[in-house]
C-alpha positions in Angstrom: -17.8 -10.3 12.2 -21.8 -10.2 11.6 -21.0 -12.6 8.7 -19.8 -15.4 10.9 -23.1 -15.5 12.9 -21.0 -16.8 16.2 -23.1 -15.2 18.6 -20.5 -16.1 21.7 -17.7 -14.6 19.4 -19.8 -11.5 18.5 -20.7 -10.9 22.0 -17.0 -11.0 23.2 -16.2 -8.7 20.5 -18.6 -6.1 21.5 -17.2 -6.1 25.0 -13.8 -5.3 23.1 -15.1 -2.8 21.2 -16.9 -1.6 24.2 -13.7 -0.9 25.8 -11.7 0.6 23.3 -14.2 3.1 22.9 -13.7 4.4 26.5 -10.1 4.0 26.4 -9.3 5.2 22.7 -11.9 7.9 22.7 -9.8 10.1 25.2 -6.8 9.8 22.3 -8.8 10.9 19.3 -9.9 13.9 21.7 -6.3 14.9 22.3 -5.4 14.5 18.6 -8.5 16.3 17.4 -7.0 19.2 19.8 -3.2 18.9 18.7 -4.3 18.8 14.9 -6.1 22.3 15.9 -3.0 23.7 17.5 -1.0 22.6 15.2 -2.8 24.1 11.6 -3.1 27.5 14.1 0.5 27.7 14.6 1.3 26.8 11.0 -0.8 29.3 10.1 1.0 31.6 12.6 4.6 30.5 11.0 3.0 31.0 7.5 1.8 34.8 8.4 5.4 35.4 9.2 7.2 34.2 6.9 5.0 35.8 4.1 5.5 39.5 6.3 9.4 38.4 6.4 9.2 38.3 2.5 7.2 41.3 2.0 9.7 43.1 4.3 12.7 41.6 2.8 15.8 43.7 1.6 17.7 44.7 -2.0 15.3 41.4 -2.7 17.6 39.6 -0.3 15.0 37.1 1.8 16.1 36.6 4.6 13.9 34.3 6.7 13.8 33.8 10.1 16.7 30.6 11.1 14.0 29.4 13.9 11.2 29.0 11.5 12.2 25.4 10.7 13.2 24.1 14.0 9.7 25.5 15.1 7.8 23.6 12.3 10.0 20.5 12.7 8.9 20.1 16.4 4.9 21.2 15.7 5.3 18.0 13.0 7.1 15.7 15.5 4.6 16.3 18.4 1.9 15.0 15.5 4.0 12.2 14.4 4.2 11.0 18.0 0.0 11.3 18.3 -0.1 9.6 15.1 2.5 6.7 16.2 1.4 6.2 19.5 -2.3 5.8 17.8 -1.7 3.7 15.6 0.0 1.3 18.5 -3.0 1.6 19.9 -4.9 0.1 17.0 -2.8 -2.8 16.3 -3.1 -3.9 20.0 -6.9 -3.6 19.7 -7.0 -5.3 16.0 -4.4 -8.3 17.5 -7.2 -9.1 20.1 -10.1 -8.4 17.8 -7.9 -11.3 15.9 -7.3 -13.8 18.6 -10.9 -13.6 20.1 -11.9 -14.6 16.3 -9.0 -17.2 15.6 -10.0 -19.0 19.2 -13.0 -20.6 16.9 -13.0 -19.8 13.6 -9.3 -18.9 12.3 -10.5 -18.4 8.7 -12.9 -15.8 9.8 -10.3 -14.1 11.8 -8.0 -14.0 8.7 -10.7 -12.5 6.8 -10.9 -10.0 8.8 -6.8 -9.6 9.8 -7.3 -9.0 5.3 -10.3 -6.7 5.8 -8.3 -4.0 8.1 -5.2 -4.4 6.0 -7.6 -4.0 2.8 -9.0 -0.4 4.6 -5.5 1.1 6.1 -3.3 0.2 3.3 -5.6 0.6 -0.3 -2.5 1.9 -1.9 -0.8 -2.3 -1.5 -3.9 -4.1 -2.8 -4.0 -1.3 -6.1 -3.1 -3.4 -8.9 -3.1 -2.3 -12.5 -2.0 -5.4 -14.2 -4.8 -7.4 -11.8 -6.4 -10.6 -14.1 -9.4 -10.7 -12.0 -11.9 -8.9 -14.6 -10.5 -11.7 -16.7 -11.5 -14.4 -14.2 -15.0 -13.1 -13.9 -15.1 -12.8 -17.7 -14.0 -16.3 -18.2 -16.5 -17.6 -15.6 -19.6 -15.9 -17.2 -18.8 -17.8 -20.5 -22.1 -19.8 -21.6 -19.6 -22.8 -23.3 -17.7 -23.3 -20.3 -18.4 -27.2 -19.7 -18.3 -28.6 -16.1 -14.7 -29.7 -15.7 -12.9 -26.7 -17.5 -15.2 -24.1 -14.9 -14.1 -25.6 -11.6 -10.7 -25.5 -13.4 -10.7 -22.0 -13.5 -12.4 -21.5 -10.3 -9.6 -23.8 -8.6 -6.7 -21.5 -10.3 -8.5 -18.5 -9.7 -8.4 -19.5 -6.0 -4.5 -20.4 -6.1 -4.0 -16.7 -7.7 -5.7 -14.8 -5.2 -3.7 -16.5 -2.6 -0.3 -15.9 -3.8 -1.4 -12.2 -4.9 -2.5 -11.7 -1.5 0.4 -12.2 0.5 2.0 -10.4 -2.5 0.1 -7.5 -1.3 0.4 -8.3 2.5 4.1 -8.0 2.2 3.5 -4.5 0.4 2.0 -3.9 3.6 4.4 -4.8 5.8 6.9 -2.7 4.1 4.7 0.8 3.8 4.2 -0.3 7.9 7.3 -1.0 9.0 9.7 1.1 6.7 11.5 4.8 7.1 9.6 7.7 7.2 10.1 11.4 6.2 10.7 14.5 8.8 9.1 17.4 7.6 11.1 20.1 8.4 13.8 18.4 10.4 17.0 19.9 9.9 18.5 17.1 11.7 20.9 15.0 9.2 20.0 11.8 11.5 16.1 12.4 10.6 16.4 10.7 7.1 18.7 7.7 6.2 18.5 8.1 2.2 20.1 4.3 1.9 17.4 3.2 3.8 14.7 4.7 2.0 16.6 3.3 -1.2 16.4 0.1 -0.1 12.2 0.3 1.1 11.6 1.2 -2.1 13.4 -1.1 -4.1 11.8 -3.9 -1.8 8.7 -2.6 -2.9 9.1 -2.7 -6.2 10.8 -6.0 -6.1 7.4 -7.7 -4.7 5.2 -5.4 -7.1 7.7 -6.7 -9.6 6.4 -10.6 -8.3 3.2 -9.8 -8.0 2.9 -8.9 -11.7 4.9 -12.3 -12.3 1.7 -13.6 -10.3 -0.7 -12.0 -12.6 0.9 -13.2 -16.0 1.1 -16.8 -14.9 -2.3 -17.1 -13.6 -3.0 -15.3 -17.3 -1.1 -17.6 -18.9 -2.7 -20.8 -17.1 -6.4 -19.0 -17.6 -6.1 -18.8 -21.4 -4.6 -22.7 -21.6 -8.1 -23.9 -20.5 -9.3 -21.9 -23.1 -10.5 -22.0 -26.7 -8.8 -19.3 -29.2 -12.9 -18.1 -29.6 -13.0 -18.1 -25.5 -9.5 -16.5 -25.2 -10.7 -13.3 -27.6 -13.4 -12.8 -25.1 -12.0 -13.3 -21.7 -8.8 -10.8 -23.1 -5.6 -9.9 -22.5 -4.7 -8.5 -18.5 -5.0 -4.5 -18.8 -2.0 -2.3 -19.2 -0.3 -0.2 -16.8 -0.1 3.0 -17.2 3.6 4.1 -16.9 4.8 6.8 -14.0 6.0 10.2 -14.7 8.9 11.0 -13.2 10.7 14.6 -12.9 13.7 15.4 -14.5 16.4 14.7 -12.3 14.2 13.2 -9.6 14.6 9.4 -9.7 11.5 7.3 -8.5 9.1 10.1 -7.3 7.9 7.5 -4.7 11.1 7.4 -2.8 10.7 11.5 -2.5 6.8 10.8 -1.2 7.0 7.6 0.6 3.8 6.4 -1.2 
């Protein structure tokens, strides 16, 4: 916002800011108050279910049946502080968006980008990324006029694609299912819809590496073979481990 210098813009958006201070400030109170409640009474459960297991029989443990229920509902009363916060953050974010977009809709993108960049690191991480490539290529001393803004124009065309690549990554961690802890209700996890979130996600992470090797591909054709063995090739990823018996660890995490 600072970096747009739009003084009438910057003035409405302190007033916004302003106001969700006085109105959101009461919320991250109560939160800051459930969160203490609720690591007390965990701790609570934890002391007796370690007392149950010291007491416990012929080494038969037994634990208490209520101890779940009771830790299911101390993690849905948080998941409700959490949801209803982040509601609250999106409404303030869509206005902090429209008050920009009203003059400068670039600027309000940028910033729409920014927030998504900040909540959501985990869709923008990309191991297979050509941009150290880009900014080798573009520090090349050889480079003549026509063959730079060449690379500068296709640099500009990759990060655009990769973005919304990214942005749909978003979407998905947003908008998809999410785990219960503790709920022993059958209804609290749908396993085909957590199947298909993840193989969504891996289907655009699976695009957005196609992305990356075209715009490598396209980078090294403006290239000399001398040029190419500096710029490199894109890095390698690292391959996952997964358990034994476990499938993709990030449908048991949700990350």
């Amino acid at each position: 916002v600072a970096e747009a210098s739009l003084e009438a813009e910057i003035a409405a958006i302190a007033d916004l800011l302003g106001e969700w201070s006085r109105r959101h400030t009461p919320a991250l109170e109560d939160r800051a108050r459930s969160i203490i409640e609720l690591d007390r009474d965990i701790a609570i459960q934890q002391q007796a279910m370690e007392a149950s297991f010291q007491e416990m029989e012929d080494g038969v443990f037994a634990p208490d049946p209520a101890f779940f229920d009771r830790m299911a509902v101390l993690h849905q009363q948080r998941t409700a502080i959490d949801q209803s916060l982040a509601a609250t953050n999106r409404e303030w974010i869509d206005r902090l968006v429209a008050t920009l977009a009203a003059d400068d809709p670039t600027t309000a993108d940028a910033f729409r980008l920014a927030v998504d960049r900040e909540a959501w690191p985990q869709c923008f991480r990309d191991p297979r990324s050509p941009e150290a490539n880009f900014d080798r290529a573009l520090r090349l001393e050889d480079l003549d006029d026509g063959t730079r803004t060449a690379i500068q124009t296709l640099r500009g065309e990759w990060l655009a694609s990769w973005t919304q690549a990214c942005r749909r990554l978003v979407e998905l961690d947003r908008d998809g299912p999410r785990l219960e802890p503790f709920s022993m209700d059958p209804d609290a996890f749908d396993p085909a819809a957590m199947q298909k979130a993840q193989a969504d996600k891996r289907r655009v992470r699976f695009e957005r590496n196609e992305i990356d090797e075209k715009a490598m591909r396209e980078l090294k054709s403006l290239l000399s073979p001398d040029q190419q063995e500096i710029v490199g090739e894109l890095p390698e990823e690292k391959k996952r481990m997964l358990l034994p018996g476990m499938g993709d660890v990030e449908m048991i995490i949700g990350g």
